[in-house]
Backbone as CSV, one residue per row, in Angstrom:
resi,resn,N_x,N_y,N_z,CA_x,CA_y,CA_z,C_x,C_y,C_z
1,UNK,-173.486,36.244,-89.644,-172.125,36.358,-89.145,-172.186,36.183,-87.628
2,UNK,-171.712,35.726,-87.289,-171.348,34.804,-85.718,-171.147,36.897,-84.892
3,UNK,-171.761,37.027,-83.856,-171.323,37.896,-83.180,-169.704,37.239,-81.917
4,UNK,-168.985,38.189,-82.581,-167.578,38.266,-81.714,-167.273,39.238,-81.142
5,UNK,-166.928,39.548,-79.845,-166.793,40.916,-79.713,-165.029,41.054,-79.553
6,UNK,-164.350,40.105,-79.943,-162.905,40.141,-79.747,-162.435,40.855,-81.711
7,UNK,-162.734,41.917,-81.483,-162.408,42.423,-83.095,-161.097,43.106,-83.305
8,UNK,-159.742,42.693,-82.401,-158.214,42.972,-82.282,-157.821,42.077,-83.688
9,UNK,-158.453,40.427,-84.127,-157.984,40.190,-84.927,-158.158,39.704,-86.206
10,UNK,-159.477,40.926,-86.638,-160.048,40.958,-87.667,-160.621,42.512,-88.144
11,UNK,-161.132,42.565,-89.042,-162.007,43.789,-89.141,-163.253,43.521,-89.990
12,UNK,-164.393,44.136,-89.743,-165.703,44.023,-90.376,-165.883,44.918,-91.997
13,UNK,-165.707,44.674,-92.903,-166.522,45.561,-93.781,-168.186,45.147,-94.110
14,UNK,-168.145,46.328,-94.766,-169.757,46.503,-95.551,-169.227,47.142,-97.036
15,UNK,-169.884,46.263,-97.951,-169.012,46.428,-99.900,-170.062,46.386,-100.044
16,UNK,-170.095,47.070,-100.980,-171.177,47.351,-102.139,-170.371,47.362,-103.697
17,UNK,-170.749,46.279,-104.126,-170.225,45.985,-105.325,-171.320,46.303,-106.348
18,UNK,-171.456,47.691,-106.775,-172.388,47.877,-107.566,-172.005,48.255,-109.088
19,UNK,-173.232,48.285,-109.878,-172.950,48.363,-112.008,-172.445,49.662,-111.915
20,UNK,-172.390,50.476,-111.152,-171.718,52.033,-111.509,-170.220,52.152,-110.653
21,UNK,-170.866,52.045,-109.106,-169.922,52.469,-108.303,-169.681,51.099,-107.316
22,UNK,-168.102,51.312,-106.725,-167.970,50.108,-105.512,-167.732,51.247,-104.633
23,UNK,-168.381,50.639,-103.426,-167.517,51.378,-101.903,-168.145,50.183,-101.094
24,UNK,-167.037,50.921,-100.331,-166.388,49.883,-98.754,-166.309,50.437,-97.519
25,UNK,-167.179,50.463,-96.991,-166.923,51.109,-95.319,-166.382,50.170,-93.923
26,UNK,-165.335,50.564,-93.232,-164.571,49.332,-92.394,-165.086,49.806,-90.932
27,UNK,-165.654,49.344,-90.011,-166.298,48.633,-88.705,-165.010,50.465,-87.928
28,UNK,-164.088,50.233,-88.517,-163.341,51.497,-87.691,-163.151,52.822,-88.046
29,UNK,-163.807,53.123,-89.223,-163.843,54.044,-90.207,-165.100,54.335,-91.304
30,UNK,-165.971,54.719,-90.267,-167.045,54.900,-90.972,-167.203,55.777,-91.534
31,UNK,-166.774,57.530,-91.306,-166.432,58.466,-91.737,-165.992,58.617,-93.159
32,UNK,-164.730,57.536,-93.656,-164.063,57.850,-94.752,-164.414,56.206,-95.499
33,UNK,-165.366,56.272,-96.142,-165.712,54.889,-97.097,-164.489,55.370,-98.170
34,UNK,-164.446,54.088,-98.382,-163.881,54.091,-99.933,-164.536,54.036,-101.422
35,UNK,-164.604,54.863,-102.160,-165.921,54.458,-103.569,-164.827,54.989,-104.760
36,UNK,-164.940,54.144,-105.826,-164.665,53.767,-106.823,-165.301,54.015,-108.069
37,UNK,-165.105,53.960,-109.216,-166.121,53.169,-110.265,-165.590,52.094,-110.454
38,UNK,-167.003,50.927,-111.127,-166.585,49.580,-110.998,-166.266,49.461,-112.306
39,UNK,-164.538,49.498,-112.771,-164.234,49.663,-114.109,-163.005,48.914,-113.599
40,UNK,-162.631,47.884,-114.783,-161.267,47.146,-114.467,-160.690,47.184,-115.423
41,UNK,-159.980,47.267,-116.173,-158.643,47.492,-117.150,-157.874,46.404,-117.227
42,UNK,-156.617,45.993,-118.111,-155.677,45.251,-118.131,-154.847,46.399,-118.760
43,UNK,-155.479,47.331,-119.419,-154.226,48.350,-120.056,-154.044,49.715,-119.088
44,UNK,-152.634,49.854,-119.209,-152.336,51.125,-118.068,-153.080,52.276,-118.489
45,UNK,-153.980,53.022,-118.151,-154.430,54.314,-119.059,-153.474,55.068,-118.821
46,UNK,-153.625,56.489,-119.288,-152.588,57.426,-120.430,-152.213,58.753,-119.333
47,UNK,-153.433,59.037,-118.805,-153.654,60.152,-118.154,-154.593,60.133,-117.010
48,UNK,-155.107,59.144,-116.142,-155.716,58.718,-115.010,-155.230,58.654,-114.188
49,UNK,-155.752,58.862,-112.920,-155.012,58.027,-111.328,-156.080,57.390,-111.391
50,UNK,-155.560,55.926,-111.238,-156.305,54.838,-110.909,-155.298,54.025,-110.018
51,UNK,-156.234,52.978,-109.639,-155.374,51.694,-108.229,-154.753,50.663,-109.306
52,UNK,-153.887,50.088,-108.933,-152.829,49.371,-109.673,-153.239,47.913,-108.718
53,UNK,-153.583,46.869,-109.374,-153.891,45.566,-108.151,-153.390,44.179,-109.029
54,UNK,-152.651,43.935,-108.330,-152.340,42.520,-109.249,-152.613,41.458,-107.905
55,UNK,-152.857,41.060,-109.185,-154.189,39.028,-108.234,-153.981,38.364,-108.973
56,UNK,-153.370,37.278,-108.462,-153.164,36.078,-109.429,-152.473,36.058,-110.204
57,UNK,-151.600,36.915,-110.205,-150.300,37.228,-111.186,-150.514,37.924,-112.133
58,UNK,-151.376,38.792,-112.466,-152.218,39.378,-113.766,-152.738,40.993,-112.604
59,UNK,-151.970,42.236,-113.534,-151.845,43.418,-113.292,-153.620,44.237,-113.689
60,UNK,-153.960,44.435,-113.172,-155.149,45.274,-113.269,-155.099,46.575,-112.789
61,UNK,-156.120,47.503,-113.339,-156.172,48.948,-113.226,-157.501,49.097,-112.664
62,UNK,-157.688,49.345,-111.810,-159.230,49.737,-111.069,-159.588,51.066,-111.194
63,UNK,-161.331,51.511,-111.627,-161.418,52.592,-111.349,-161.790,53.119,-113.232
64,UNK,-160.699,52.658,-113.727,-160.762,52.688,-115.330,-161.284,51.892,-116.088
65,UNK,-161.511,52.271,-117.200,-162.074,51.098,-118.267,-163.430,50.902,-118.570
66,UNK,-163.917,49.314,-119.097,-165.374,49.436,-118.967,-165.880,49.031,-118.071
67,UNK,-167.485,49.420,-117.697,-168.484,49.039,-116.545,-168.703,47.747,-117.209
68,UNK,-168.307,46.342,-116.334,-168.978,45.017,-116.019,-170.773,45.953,-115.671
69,UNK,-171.478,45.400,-116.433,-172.697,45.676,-116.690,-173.948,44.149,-116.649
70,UNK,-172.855,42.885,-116.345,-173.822,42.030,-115.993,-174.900,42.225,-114.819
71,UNK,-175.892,41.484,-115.093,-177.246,41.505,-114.073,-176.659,40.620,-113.048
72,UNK,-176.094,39.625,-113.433,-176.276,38.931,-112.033,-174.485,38.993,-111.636
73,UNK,-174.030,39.533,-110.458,-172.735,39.724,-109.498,-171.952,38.642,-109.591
74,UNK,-172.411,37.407,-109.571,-171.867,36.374,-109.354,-171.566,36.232,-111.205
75,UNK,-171.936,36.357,-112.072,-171.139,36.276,-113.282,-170.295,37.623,-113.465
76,UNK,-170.109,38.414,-113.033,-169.549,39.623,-113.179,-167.725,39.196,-113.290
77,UNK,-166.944,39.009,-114.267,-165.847,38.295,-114.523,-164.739,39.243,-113.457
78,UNK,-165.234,40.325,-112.891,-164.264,41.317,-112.256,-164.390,41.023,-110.744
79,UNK,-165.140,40.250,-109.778,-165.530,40.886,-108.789,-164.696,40.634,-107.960
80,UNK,-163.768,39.482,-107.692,-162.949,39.781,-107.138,-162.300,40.465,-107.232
81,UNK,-161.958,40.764,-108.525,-161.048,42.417,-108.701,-161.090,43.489,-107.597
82,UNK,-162.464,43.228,-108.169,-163.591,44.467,-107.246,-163.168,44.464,-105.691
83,UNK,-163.244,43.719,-105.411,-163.465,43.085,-104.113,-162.369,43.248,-103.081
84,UNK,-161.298,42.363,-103.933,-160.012,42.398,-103.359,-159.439,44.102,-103.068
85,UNK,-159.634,44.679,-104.150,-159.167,46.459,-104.081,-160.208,47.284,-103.119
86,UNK,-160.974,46.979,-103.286,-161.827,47.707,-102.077,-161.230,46.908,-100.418
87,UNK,-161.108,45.351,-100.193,-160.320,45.649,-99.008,-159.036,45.750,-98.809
88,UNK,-158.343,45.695,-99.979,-156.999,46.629,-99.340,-157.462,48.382,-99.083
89,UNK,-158.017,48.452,-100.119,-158.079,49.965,-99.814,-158.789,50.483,-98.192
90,UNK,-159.575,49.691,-97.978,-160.468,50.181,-96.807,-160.134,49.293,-95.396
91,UNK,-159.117,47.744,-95.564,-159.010,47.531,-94.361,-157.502,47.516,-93.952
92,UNK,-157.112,47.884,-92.736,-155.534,47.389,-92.512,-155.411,45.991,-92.007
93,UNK,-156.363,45.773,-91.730,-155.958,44.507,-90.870,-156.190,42.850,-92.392
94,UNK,-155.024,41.728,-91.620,-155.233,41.156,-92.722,-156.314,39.647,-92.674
95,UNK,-157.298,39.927,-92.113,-158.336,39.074,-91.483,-159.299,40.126,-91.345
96,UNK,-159.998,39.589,-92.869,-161.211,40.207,-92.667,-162.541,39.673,-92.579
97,UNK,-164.039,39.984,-92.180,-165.404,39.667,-92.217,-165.816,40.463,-93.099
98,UNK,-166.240,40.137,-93.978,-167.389,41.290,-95.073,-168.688,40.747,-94.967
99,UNK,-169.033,41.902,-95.176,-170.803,41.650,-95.684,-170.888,42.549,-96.995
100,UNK,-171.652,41.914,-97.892,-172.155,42.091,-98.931,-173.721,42.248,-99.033
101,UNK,-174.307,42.882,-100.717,-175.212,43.428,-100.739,-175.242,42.768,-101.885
102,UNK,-176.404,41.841,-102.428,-177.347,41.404,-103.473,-178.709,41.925,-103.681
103,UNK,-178.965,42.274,-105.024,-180.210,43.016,-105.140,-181.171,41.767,-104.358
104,UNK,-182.177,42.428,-104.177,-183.282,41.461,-103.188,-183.215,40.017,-103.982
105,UNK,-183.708,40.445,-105.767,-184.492,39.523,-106.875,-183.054,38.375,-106.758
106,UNK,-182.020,38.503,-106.339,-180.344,37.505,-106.340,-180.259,36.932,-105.332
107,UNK,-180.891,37.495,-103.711,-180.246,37.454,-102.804,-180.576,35.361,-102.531
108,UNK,-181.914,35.109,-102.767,-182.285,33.802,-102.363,-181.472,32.938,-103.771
109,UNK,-181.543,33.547,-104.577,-180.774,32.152,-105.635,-179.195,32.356,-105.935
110,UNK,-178.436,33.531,-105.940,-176.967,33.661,-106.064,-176.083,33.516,-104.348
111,UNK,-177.097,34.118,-103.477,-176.043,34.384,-102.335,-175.443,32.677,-102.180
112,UNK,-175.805,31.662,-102.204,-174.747,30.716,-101.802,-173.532,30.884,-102.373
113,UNK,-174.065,30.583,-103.788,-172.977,30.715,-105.333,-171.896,31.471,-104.688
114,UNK,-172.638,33.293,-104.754,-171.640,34.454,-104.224,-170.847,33.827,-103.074
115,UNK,-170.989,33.272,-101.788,-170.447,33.059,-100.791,-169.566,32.005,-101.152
116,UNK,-169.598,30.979,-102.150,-168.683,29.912,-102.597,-167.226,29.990,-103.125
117,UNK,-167.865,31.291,-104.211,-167.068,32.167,-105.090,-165.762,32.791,-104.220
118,UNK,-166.344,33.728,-103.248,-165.565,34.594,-102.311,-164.567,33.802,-101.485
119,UNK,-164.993,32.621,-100.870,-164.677,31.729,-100.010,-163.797,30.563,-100.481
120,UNK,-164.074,30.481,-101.654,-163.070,29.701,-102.292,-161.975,30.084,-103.212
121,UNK,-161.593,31.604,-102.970,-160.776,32.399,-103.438,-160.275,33.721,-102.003
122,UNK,-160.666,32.867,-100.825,-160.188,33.638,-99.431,-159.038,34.210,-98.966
123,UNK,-158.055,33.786,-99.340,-156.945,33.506,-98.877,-156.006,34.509,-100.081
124,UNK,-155.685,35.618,-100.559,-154.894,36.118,-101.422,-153.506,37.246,-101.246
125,UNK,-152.542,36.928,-101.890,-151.860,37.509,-101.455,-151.625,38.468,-102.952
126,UNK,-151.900,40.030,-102.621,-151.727,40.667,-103.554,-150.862,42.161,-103.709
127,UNK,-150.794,42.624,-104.685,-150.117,43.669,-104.437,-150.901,45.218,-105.181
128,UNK,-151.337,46.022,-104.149,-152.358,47.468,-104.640,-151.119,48.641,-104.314
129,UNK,-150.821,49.207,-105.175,-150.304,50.473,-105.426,-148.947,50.704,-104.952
130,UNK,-148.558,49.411,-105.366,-146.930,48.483,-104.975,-146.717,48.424,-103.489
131,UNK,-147.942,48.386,-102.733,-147.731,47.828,-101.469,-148.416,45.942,-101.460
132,UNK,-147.324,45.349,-101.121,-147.637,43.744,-100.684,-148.605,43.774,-99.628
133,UNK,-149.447,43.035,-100.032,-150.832,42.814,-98.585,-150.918,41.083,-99.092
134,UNK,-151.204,39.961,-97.728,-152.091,38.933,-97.260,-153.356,39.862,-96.978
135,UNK,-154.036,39.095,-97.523,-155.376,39.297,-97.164,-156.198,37.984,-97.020
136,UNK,-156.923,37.703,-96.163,-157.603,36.558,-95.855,-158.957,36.822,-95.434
137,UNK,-159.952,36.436,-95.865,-161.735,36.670,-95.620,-162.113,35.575,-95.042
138,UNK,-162.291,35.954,-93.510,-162.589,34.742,-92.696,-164.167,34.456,-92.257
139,UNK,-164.913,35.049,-93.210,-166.361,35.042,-92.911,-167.111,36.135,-94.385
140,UNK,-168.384,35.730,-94.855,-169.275,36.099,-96.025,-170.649,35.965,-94.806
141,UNK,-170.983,37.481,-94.736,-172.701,37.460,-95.118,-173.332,38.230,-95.950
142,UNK,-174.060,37.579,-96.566,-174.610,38.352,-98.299,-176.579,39.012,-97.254
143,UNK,-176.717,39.596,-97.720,-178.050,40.452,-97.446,-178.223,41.435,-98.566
144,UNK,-179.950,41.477,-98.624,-180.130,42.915,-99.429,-179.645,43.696,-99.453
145,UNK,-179.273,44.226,-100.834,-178.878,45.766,-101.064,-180.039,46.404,-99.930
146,UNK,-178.932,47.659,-99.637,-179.540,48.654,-98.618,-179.990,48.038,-97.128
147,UNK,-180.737,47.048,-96.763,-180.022,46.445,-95.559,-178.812,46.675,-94.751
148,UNK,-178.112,46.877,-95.265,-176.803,46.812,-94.820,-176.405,48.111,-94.407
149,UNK,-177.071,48.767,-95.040,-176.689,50.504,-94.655,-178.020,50.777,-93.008
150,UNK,-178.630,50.452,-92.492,-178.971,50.848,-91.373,-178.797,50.224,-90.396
151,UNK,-179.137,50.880,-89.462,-179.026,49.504,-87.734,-180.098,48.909,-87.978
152,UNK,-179.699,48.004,-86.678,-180.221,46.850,-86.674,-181.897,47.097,-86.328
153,UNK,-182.432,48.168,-85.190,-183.311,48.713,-84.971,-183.458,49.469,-85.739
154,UNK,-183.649,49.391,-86.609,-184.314,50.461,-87.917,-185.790,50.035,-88.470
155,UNK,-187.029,50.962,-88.456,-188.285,51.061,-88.483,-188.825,51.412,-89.543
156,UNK,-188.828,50.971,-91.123,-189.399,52.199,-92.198,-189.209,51.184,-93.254
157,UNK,-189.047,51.816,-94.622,-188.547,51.568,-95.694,-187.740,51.817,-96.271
158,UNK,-186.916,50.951,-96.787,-185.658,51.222,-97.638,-185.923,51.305,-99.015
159,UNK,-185.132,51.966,-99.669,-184.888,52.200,-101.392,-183.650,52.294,-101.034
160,UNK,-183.131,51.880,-102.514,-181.659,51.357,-102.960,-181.620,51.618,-104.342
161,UNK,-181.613,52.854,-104.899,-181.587,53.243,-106.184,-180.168,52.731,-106.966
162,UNK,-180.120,51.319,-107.381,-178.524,51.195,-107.928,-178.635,51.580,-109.849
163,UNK,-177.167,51.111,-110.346,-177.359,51.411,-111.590,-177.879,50.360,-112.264
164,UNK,-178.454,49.363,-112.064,-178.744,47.802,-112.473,-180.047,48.075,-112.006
165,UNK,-180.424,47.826,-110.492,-181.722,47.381,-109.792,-182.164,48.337,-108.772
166,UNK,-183.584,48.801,-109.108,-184.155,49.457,-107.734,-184.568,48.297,-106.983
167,UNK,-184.229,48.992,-105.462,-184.567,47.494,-104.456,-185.095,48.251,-103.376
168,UNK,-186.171,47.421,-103.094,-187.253,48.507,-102.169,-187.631,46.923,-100.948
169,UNK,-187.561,47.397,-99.525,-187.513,46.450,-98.579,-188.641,47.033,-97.565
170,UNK,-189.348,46.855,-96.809,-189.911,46.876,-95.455,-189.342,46.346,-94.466
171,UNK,-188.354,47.179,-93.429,-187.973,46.513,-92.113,-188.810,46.905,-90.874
């Protein structure tokens, strides 16, 4: 991702689109991530609070339902689901940068795919919890799971215990 330091007209996340849980932490709000379960619905449940997100003209329930349990992210039939509801939920602004997290064993053969996927579905105008949002993703960088969670000067080893893949790094 291009360093900018003019960030008035965008905002940065960090998503973790994982087989159990999603969360989203925004560049201005590190304190209060957003986390989820990664469960998408088409039927209203009965007795839940869940997020209400319609994309593409087709009403979804986040939070509920079954776990997308594919191995590889990029077949995961939900992720924009995923995706899109985690940045309404976590950004205000409607120009966003994300970075994403691929298990290590994905990161060299899906991250283009993933970045194609995202990028060629950038531009959405949707509606989460009957508030109207534009949302526009003006930049994808995909990196290892857990990467993403330290600075940049960080000295050790990482583990990334997900519900799919342990991912273990040397920085």
């Amino acid at each position: 991702m291009k360093n900018n330091n003019n960030y008035s007209n965008f905002e940065v996340l960090g998503i973790d689109i994982g087989n159990r849980t999603c969360e989203a932490v925004s560049q201005f709000n590190y304190e209060k991530p957003v986390v989820f379960d990664s469960k998408v619905t088409i039927v209203k449940p009965l007795m839940t609070k869940c997020n209400e997100l319609i994309l593409d003209g087709v009403k979804y329930y986040v939070g509920e339902g079954k776990l997308d349990t594919d191995y590889s992210k990029v077949d995961n039939k939900h992720y924009l689901v995923l995706l899109y509801t985690l940045i309404a939920l976590s950004s205000k602004s409607q120009n966003n940068k994300i970075v994403l997290g691929l298990p290590i064993s994905q990161v060299q053969e899906d991250a283009s795919e993933l970045i194609n996927l995202i990028m060629s579905n950038s531009h959405k105008e949707i509606k989460i919890d009957g508030t109207q949002r534009i949302i526009n993703i003006t930049d994808v960088e995909v990196l290892p799971e857990g990467v993403t969670t330290v600075s940049d000067d960080f000295n050790g080893i990482i583990i990334d215990i997900g519900a799919g893949t342990i991912d273990c790094c040397l920085m």
